[in-house]
N, CA, C and O of each residue as an XYZ file, in Angstrom:
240
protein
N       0.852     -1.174      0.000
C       0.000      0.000      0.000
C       0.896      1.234      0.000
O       1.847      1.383      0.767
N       0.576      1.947     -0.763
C       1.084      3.523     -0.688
C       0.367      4.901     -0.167
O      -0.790      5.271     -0.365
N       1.371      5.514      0.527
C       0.795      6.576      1.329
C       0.811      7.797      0.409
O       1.700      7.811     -0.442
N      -0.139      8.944      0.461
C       0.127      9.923      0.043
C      -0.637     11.082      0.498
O      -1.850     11.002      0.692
N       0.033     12.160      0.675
C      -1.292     13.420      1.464
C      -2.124     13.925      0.441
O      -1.966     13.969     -0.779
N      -3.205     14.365      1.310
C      -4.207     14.880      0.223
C      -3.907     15.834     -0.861
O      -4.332     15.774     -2.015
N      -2.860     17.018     -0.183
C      -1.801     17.297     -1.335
C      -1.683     17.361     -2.206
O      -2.070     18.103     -3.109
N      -0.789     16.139     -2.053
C       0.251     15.787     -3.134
C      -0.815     14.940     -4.382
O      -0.820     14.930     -5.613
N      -1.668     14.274     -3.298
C      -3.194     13.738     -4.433
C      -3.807     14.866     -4.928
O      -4.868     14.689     -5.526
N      -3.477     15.734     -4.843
C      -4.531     17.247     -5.724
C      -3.266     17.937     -6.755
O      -3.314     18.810     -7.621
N      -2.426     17.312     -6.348
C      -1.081     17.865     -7.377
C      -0.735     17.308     -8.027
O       0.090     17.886     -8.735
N      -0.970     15.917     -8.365
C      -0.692     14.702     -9.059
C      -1.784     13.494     -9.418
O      -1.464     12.306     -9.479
N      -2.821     13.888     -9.594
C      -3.941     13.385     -9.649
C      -4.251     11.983    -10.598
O      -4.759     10.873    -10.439
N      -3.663     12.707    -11.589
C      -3.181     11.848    -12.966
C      -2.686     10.362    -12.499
O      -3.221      9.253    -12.529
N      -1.418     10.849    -12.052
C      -0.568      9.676    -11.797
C      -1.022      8.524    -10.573
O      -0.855      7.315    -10.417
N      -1.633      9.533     -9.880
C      -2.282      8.962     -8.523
C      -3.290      7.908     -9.257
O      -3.390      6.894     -8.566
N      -4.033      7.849    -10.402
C      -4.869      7.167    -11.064
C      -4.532      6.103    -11.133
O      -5.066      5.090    -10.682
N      -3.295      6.274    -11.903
C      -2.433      5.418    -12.644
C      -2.013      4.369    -11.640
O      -2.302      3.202    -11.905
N      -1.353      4.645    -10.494
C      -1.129      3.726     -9.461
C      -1.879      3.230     -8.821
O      -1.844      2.020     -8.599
N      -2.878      4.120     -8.286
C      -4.019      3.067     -7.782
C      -4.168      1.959     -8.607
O      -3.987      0.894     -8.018
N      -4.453      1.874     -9.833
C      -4.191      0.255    -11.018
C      -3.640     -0.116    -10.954
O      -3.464     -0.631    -12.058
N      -2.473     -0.587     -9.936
C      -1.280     -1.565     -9.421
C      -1.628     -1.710     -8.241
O      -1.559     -2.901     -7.940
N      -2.180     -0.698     -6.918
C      -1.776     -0.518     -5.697
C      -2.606     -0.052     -5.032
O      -2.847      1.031     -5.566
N      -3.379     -0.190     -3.976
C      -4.227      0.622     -3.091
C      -2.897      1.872     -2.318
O      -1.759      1.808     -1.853
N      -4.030      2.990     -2.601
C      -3.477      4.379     -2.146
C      -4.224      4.655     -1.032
O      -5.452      4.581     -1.021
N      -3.344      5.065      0.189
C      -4.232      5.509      1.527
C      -4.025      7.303      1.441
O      -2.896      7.775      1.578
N      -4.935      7.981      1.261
C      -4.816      9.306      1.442
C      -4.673      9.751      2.571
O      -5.564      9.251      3.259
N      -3.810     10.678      3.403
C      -3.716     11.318      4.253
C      -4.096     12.675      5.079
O      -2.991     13.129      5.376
N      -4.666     13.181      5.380
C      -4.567     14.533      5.784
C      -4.679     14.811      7.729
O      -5.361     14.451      8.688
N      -3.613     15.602      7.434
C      -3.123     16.102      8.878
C      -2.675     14.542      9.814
O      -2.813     14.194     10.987
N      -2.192     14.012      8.795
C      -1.238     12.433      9.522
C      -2.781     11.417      9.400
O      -2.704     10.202      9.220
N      -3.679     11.904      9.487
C      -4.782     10.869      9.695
C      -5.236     10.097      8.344
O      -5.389     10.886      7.410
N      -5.462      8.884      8.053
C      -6.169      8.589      7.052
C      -7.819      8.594      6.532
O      -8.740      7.952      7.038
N      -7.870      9.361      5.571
C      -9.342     10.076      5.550
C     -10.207      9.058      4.125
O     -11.374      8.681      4.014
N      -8.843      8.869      3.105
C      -9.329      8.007      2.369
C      -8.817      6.705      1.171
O      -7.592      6.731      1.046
N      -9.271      5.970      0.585
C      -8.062      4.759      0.376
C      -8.777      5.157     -1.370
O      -9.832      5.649     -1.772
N      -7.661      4.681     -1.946
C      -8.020      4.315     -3.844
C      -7.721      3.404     -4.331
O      -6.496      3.296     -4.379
N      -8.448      2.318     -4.920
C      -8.091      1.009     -5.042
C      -8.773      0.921     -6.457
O      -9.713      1.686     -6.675
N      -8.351      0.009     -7.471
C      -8.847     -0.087     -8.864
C     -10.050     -0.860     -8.452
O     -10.261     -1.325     -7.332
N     -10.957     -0.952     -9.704
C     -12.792     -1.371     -9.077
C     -12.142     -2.901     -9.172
O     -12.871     -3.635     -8.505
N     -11.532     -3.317     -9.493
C     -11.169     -4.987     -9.473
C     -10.594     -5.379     -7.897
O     -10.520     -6.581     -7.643
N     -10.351     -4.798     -7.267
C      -9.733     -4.687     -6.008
C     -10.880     -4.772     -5.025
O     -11.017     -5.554     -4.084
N     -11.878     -3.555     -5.551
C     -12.957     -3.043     -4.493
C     -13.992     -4.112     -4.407
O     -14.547     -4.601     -3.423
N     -14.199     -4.518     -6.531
C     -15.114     -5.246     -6.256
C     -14.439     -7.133     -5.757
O     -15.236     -8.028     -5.475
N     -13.201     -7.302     -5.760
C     -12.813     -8.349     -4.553
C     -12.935     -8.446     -3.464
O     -13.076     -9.501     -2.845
N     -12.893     -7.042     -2.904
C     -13.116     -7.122     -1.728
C     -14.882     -7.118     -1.175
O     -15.287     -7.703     -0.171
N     -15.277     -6.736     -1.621
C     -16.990     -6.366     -1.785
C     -17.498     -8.189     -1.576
O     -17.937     -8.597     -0.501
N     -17.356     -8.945     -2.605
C     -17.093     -9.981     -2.539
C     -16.709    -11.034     -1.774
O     -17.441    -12.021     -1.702
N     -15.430    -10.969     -1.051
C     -14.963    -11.313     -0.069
C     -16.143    -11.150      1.314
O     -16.603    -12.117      1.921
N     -16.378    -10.110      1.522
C     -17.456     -9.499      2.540
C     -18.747    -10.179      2.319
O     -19.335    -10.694      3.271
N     -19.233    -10.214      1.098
C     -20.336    -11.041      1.166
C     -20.473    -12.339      1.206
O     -21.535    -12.941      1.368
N     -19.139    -12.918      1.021
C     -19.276    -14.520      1.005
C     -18.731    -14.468      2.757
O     -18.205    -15.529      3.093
N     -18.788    -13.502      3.763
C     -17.744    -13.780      4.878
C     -19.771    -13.598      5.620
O     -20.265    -14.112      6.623
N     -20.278    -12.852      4.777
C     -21.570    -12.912      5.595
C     -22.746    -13.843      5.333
O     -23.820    -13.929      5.928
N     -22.277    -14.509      4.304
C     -23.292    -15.694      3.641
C     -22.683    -16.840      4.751
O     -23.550    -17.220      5.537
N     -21.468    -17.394      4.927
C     -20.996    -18.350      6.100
C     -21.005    -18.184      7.037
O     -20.586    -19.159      7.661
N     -21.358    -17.168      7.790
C     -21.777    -16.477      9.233
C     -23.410    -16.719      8.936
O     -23.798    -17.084     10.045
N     -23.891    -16.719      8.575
C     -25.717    -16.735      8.410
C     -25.628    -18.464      8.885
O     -26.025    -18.966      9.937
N     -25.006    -19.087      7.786
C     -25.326    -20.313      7.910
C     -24.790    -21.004      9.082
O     -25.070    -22.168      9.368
N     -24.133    -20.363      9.644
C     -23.442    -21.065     11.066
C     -24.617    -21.216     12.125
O     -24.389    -21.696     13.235
């Protein structure tokens, strides 16, 4: 995962794109993390993941 401040994500936006399509990006502001960027193949894995983690919890 790569860090970057909100910033440097408003100054480089482009590229910030570009990497998120390799890499989840955690945005920063004032040291805190406010928000993450992940390509939709990522999100929708994880989305996924979550629903099959709540379909085997039902059935338990």
């Amino acid at each position: 995962m790569h860090t970057i401040t909100s910033s440097q994500a408003q100054n480089n936006f482009g590229a910030m794109i570009d990497k998120a399509q390799r890499e989840i990006i955690s945005l920063t502001k004032h040291g805190q993390v406010v928000a993450m960027m992940m390509s939709p193949e990522v999100l929708q894995d994880y989305i996924d993941g979550v629903l099959a983690e709540q379909v085997k919890q039902k059935e338990c």
